[in-house]
PDB file with SEQRES, HELIX, SHEET and CRYST1 records, atoms N, CA, C and O in Angstrom:
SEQRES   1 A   74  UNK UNK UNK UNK UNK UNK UNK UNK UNK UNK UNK UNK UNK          
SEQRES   2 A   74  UNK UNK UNK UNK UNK UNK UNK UNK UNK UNK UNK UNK UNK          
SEQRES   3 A   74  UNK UNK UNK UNK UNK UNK UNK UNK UNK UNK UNK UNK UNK          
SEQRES   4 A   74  UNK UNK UNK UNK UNK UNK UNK UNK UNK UNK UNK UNK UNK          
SEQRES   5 A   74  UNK UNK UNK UNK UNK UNK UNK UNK UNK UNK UNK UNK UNK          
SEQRES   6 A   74  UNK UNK UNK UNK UNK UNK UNK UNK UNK                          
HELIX    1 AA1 UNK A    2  UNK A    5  1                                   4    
HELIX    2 AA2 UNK A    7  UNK A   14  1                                   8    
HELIX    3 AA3 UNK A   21  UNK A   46  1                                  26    
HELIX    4 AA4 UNK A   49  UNK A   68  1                                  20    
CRYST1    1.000    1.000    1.000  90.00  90.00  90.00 P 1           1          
ATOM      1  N   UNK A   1       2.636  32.851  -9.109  1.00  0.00           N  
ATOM      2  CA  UNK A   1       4.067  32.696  -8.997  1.00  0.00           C  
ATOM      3  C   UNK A   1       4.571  33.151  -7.641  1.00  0.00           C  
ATOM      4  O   UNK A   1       5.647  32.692  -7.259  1.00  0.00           O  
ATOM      5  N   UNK A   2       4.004  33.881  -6.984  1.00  0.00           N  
ATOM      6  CA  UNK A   2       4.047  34.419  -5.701  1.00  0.00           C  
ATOM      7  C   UNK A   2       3.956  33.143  -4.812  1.00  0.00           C  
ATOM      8  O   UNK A   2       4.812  32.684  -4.055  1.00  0.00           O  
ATOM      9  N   UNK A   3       3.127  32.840  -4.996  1.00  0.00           N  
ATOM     10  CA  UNK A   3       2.844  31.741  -4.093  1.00  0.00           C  
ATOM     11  C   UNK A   3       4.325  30.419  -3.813  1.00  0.00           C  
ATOM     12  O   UNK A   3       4.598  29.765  -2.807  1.00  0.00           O  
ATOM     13  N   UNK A   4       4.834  30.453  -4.850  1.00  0.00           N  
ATOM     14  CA  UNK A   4       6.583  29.591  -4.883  1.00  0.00           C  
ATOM     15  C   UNK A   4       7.602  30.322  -4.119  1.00  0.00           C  
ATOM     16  O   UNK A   4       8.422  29.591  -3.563  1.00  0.00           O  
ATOM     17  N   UNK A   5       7.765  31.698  -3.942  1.00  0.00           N  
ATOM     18  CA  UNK A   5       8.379  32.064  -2.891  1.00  0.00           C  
ATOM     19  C   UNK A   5       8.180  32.342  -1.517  1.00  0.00           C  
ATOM     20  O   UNK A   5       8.929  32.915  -0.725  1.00  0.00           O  
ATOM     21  N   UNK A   6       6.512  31.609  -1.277  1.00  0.00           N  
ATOM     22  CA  UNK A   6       6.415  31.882   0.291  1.00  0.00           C  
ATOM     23  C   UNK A   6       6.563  30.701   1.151  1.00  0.00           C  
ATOM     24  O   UNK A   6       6.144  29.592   0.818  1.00  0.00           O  
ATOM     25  N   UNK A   7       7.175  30.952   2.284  1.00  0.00           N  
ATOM     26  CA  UNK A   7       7.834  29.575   2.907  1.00  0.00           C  
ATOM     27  C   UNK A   7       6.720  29.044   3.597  1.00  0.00           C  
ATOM     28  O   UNK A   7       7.037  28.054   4.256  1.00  0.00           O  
ATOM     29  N   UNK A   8       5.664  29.318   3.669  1.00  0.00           N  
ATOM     30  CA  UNK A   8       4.601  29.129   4.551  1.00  0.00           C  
ATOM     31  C   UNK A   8       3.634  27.996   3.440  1.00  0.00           C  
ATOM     32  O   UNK A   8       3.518  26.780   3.590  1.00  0.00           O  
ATOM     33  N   UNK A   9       3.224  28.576   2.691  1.00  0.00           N  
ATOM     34  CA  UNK A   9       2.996  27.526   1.357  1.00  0.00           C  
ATOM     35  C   UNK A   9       3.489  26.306   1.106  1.00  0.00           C  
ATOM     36  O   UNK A   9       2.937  25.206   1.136  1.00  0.00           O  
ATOM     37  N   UNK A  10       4.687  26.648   0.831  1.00  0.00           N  
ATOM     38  CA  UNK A  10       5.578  25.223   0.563  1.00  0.00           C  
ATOM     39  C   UNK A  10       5.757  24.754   1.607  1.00  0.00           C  
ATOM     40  O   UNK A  10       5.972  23.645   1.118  1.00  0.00           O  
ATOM     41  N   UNK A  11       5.914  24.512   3.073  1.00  0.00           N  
ATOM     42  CA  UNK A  11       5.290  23.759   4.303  1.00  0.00           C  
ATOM     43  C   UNK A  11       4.264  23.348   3.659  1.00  0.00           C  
ATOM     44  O   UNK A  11       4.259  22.281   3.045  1.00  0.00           O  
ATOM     45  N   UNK A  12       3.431  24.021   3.713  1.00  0.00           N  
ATOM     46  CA  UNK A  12       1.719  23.122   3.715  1.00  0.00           C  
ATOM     47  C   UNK A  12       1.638  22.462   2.864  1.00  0.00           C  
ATOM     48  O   UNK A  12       0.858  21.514   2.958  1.00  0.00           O  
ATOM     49  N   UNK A  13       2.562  22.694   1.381  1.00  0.00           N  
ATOM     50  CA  UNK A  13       2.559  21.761   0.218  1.00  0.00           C  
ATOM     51  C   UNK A  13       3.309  20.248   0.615  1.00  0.00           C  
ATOM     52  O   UNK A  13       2.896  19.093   0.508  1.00  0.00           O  
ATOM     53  N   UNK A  14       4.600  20.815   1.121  1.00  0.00           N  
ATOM     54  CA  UNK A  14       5.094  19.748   1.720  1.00  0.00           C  
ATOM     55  C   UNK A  14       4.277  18.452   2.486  1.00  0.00           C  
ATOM     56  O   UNK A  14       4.138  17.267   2.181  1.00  0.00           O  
ATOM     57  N   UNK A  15       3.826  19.258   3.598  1.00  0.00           N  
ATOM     58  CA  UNK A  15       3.390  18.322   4.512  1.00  0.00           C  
ATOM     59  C   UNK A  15       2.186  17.454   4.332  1.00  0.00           C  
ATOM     60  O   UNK A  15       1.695  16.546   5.003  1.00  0.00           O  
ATOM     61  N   UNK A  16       1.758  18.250   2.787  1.00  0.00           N  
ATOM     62  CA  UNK A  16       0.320  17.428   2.656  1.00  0.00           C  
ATOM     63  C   UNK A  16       0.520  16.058   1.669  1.00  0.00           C  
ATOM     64  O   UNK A  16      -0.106  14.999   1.631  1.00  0.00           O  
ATOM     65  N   UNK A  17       1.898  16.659   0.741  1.00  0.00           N  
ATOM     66  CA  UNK A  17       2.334  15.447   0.557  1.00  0.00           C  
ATOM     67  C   UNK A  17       3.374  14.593   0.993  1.00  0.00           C  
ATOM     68  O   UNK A  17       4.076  13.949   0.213  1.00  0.00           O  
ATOM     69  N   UNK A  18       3.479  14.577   2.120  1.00  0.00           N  
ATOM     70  CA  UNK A  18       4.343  13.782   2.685  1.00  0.00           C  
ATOM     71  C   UNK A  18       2.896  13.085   3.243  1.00  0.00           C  
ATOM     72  O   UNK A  18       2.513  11.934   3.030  1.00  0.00           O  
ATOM     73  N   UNK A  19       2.345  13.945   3.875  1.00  0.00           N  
ATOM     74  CA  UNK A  19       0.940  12.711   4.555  1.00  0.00           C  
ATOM     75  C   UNK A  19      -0.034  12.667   3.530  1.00  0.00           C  
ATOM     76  O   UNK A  19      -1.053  12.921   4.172  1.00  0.00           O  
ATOM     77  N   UNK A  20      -0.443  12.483   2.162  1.00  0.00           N  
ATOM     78  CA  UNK A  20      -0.529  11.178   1.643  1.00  0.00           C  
ATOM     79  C   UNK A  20       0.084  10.058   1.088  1.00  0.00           C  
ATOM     80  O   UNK A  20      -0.410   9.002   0.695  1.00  0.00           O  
ATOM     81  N   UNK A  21       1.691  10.605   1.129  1.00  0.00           N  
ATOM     82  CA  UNK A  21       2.048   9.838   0.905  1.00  0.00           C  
ATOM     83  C   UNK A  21       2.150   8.412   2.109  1.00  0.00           C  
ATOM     84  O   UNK A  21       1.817   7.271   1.789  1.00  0.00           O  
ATOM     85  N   UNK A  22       2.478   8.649   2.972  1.00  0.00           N  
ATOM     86  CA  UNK A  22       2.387   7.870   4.442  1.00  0.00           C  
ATOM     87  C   UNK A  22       1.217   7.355   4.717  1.00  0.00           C  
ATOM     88  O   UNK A  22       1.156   6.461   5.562  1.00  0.00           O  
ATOM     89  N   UNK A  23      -0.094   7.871   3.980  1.00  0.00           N  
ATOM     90  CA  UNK A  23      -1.357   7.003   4.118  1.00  0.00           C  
ATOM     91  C   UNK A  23      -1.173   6.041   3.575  1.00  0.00           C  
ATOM     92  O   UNK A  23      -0.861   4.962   4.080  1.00  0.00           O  
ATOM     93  N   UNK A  24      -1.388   6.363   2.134  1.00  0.00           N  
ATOM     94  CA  UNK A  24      -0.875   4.860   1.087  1.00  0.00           C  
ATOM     95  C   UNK A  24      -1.049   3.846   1.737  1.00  0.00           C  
ATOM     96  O   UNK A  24      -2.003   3.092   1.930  1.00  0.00           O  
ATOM     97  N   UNK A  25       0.446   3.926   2.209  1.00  0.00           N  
ATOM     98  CA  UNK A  25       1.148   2.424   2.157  1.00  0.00           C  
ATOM     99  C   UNK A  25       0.314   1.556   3.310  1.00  0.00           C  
ATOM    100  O   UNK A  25       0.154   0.375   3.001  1.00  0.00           O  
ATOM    101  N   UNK A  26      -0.332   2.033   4.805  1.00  0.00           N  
ATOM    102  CA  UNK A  26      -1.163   1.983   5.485  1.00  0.00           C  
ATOM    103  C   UNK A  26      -2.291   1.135   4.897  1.00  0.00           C  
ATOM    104  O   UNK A  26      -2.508  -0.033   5.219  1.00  0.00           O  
ATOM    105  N   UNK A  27      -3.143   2.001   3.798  1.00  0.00           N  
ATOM    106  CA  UNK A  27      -4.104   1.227   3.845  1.00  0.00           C  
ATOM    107  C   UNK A  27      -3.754   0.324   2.372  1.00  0.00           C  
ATOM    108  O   UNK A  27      -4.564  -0.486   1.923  1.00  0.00           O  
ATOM    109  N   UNK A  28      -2.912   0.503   1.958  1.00  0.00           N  
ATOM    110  CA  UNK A  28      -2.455  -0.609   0.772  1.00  0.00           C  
ATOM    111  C   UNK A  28      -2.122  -2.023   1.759  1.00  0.00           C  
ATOM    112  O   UNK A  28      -2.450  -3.137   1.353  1.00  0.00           O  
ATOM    113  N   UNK A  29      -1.685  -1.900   2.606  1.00  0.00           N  
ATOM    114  CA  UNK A  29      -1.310  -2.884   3.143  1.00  0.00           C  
ATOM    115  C   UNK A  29      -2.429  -3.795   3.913  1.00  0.00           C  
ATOM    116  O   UNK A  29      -2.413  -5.022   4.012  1.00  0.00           O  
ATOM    117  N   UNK A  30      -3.316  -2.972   4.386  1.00  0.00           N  
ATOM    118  CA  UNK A  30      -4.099  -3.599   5.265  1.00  0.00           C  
ATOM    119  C   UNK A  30      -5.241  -4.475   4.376  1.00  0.00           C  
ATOM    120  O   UNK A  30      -5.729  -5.590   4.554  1.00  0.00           O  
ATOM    121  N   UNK A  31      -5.458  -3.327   3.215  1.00  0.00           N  
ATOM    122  CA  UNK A  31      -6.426  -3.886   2.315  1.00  0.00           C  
ATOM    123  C   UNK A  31      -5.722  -5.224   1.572  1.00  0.00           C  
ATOM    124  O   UNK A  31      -6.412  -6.243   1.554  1.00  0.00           O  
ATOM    125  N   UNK A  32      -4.898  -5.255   1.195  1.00  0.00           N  
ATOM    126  CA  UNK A  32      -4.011  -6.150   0.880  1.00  0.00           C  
ATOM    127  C   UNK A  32      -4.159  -7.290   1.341  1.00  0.00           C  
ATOM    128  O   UNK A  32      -4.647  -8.304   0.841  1.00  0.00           O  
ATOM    129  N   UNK A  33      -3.588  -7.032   2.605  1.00  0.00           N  
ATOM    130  CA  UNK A  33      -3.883  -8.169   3.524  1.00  0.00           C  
ATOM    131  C   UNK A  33      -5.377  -8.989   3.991  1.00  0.00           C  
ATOM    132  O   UNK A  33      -5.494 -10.199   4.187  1.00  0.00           O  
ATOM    133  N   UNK A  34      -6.381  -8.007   4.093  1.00  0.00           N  
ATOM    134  CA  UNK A  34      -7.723  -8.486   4.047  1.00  0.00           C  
ATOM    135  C   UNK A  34      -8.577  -9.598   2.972  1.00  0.00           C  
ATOM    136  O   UNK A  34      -9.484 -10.417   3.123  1.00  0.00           O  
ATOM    137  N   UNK A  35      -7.515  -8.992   1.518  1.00  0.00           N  
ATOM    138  CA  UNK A  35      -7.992  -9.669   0.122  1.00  0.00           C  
ATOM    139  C   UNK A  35      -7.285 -10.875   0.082  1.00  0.00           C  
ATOM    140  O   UNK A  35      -7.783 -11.921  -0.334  1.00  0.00           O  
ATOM    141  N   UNK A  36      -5.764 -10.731   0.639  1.00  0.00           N  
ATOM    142  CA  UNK A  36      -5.440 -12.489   0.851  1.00  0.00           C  
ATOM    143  C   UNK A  36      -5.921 -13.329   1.101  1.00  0.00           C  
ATOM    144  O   UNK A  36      -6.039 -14.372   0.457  1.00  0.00           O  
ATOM    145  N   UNK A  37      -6.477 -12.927   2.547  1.00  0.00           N  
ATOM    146  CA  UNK A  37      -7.241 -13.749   4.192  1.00  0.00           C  
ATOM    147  C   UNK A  37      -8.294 -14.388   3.541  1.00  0.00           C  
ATOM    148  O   UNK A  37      -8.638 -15.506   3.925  1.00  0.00           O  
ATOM    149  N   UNK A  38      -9.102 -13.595   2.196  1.00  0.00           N  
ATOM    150  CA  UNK A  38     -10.313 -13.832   1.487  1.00  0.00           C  
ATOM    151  C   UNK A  38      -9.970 -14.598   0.503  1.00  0.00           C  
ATOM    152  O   UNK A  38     -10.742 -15.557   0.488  1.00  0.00           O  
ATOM    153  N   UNK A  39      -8.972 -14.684  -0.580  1.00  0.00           N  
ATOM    154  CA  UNK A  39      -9.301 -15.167  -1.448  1.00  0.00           C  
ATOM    155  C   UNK A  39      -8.294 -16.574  -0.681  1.00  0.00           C  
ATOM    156  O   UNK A  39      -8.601 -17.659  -1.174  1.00  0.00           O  
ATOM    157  N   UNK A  40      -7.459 -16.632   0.144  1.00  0.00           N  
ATOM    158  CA  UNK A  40      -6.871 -18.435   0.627  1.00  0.00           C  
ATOM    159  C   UNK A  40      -7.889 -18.861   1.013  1.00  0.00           C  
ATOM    160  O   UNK A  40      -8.295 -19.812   0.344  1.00  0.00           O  
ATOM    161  N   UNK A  41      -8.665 -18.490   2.041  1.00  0.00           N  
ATOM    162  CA  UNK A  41      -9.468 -19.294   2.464  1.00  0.00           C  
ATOM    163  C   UNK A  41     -10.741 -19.669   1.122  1.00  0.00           C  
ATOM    164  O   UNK A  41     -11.461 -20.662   1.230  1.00  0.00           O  
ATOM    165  N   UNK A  42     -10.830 -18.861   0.104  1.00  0.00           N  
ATOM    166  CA  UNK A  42     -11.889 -19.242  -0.887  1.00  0.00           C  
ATOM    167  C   UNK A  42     -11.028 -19.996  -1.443  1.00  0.00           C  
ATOM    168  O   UNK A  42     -11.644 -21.040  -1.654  1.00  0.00           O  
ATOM    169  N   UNK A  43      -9.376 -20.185  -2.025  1.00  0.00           N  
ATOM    170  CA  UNK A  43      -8.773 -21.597  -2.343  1.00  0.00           C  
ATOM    171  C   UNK A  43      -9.004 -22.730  -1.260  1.00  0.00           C  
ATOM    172  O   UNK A  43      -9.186 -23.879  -1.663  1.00  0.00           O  
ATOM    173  N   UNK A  44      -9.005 -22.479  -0.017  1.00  0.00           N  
ATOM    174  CA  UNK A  44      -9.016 -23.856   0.655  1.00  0.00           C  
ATOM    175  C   UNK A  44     -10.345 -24.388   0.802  1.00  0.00           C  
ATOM    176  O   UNK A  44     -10.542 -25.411   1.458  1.00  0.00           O  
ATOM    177  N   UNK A  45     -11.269 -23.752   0.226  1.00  0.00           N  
ATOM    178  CA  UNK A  45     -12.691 -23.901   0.827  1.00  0.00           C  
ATOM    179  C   UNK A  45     -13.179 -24.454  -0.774  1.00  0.00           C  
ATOM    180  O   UNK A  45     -13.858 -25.459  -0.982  1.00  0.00           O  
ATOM    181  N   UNK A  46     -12.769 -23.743  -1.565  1.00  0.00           N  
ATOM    182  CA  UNK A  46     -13.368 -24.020  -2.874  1.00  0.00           C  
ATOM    183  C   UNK A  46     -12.511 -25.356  -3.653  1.00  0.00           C  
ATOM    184  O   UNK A  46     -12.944 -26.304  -4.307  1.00  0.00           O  
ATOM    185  N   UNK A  47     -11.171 -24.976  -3.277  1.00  0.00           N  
ATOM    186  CA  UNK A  47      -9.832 -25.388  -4.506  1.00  0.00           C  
ATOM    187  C   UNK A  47     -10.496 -25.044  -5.481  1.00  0.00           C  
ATOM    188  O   UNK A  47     -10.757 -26.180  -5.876  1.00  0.00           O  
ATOM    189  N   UNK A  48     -10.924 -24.473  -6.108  1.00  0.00           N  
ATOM    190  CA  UNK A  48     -10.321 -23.180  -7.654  1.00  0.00           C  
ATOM    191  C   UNK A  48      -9.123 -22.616  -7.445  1.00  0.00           C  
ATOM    192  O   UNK A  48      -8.608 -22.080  -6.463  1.00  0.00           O  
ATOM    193  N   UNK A  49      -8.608 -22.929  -9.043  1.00  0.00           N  
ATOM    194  CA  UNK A  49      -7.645 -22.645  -9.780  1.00  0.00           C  
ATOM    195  C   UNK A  49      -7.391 -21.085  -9.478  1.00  0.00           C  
ATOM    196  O   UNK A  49      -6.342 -20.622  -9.031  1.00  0.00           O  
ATOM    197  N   UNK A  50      -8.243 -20.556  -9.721  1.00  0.00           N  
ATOM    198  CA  UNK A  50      -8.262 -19.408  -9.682  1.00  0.00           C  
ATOM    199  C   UNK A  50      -8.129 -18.136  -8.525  1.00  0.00           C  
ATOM    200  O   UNK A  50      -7.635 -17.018  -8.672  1.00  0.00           O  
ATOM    201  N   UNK A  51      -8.708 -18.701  -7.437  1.00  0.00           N  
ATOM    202  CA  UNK A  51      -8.494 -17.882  -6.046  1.00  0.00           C  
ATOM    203  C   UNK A  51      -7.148 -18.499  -5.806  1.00  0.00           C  
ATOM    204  O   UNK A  51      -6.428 -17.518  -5.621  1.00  0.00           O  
ATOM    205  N   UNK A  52      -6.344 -19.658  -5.695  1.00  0.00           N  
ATOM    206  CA  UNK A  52      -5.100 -19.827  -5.966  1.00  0.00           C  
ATOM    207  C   UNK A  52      -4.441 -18.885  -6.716  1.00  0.00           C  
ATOM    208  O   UNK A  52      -3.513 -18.348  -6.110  1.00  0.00           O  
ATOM    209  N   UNK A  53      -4.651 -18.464  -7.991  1.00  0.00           N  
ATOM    210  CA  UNK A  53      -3.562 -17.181  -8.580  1.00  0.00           C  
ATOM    211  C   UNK A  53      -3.701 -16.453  -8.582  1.00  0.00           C  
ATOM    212  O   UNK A  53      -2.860 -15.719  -9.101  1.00  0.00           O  
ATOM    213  N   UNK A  54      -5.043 -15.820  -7.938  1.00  0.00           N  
ATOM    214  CA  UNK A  54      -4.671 -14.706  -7.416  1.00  0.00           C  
ATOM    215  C   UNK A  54      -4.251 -14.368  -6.120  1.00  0.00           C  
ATOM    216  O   UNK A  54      -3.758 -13.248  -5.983  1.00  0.00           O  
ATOM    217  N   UNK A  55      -4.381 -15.392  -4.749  1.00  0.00           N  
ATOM    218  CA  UNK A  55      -3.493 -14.685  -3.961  1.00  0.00           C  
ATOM    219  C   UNK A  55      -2.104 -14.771  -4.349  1.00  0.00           C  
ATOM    220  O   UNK A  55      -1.346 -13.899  -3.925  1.00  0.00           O  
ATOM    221  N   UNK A  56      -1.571 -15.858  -5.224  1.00  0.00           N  
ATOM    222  CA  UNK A  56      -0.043 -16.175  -5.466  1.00  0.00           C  
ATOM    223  C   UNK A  56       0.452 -14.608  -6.352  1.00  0.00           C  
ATOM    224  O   UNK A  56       1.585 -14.174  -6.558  1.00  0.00           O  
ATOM    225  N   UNK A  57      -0.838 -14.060  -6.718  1.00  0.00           N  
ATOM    226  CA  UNK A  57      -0.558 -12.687  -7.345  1.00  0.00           C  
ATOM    227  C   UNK A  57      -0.070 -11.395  -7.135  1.00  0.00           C  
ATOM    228  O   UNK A  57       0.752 -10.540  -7.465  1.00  0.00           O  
ATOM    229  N   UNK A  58      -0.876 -11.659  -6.516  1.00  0.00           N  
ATOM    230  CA  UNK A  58      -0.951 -10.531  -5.009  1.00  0.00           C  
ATOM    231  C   UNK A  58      -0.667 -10.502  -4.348  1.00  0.00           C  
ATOM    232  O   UNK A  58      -0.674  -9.506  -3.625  1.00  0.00           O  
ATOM    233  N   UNK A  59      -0.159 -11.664  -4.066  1.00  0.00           N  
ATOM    234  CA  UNK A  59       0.920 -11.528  -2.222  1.00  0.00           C  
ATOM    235  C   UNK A  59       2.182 -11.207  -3.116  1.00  0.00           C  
ATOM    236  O   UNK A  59       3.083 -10.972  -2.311  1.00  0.00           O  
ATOM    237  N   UNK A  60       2.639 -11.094  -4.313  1.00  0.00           N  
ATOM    238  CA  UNK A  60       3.978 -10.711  -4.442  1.00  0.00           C  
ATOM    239  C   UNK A  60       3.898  -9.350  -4.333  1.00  0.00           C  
ATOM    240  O   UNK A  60       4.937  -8.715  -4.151  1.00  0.00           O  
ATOM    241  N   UNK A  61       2.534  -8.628  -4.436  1.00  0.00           N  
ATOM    242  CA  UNK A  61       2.630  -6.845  -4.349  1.00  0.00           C  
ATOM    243  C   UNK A  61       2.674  -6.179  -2.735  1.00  0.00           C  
ATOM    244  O   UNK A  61       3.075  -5.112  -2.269  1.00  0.00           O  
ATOM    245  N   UNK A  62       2.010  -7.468  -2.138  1.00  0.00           N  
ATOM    246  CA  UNK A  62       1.890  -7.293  -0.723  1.00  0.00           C  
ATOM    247  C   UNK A  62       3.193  -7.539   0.067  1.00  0.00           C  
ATOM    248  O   UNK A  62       3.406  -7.083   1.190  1.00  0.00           O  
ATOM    249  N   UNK A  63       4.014  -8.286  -0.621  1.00  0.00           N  
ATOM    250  CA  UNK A  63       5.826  -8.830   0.021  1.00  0.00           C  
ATOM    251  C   UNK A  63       6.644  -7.372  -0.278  1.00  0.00           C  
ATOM    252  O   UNK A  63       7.501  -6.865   0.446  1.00  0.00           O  
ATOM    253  N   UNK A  64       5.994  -6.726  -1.874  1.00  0.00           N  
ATOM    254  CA  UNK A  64       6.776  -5.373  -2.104  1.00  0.00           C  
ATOM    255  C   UNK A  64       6.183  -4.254  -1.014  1.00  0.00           C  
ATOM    256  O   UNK A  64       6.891  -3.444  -0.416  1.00  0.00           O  
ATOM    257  N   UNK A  65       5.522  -4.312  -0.955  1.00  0.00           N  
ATOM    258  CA  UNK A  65       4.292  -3.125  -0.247  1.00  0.00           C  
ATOM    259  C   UNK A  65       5.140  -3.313   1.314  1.00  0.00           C  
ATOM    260  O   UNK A  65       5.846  -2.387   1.713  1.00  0.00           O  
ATOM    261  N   UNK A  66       4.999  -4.497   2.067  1.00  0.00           N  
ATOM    262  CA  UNK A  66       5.471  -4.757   3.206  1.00  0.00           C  
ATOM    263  C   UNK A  66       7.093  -4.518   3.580  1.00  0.00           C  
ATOM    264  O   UNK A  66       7.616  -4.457   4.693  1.00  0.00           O  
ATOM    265  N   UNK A  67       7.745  -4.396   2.148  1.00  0.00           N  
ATOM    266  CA  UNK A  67       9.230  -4.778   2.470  1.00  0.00           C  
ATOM    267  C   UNK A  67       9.477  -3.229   2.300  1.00  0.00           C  
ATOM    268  O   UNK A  67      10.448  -2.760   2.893  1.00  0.00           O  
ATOM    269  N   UNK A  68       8.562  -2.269   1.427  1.00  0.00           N  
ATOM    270  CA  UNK A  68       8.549  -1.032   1.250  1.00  0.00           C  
ATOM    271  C   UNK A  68       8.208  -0.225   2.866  1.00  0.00           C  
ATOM    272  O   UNK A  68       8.643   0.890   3.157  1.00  0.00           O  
ATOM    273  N   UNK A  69       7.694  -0.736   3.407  1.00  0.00           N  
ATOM    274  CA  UNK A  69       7.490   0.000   4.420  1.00  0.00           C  
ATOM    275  C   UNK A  69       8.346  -0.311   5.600  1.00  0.00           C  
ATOM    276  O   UNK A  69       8.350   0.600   6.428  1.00  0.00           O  
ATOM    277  N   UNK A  70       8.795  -0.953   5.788  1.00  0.00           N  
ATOM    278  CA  UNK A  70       9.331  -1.425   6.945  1.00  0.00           C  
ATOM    279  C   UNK A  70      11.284  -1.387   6.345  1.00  0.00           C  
ATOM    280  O   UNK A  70      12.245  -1.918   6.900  1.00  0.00           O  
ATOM    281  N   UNK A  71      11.253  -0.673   5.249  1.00  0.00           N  
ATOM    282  CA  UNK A  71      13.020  -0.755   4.997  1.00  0.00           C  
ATOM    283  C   UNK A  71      13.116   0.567   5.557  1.00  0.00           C  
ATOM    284  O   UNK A  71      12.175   1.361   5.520  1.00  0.00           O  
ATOM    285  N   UNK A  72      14.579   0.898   6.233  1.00  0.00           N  
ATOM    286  CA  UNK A  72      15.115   1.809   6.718  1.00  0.00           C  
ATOM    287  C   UNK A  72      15.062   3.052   6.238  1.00  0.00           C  
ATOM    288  O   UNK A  72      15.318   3.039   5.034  1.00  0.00           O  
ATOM    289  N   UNK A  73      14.811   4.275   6.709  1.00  0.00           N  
ATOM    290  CA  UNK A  73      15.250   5.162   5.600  1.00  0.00           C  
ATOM    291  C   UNK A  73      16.778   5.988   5.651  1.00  0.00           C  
ATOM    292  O   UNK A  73      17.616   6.203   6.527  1.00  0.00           O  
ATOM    293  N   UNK A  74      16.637   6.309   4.226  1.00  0.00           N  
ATOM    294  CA  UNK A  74      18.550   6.501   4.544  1.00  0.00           C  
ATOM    295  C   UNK A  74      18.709   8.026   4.885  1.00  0.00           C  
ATOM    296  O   UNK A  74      19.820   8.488   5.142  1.00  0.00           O  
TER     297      UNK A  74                                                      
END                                                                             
């Protein structure tokens, strides 16, 4: 319980989650983006049904992911 009133603590608690939180979105995005690049070109290469829905899937998490990072903060 000691440990909640020292200001030195809660910095380091802070800051460690503030930087994972700021990783995240980094590599959510990139990976994201890598699995698109992969599965369009396996629709244009294959035409399956299927690599079709899933990038149409997944690029809607990647439009949230992207629009999440790049909105202002208030």
């Amino acid at each position: 319980m000691e440990d909640l009133s020292d200001p030195v603590f809660l910095s380091r608690v802070q800051f460690a989650v503030t930087t994972l939180f700021h990783i995240i979105w980094p590599v959510l995005s990139i990976g994201l983006s890598l699995f698109l690049l992969i599965t369009e070109a396996l629709w244009f290469r294959t035409r399956q049904e299927v690599h079709y829905r899933h990038s149409r899937f997944w690029s809607r998490f990647f439009l949230l992911n992207f629009g999440f990072c790049s909105s202002p903060t208030l």
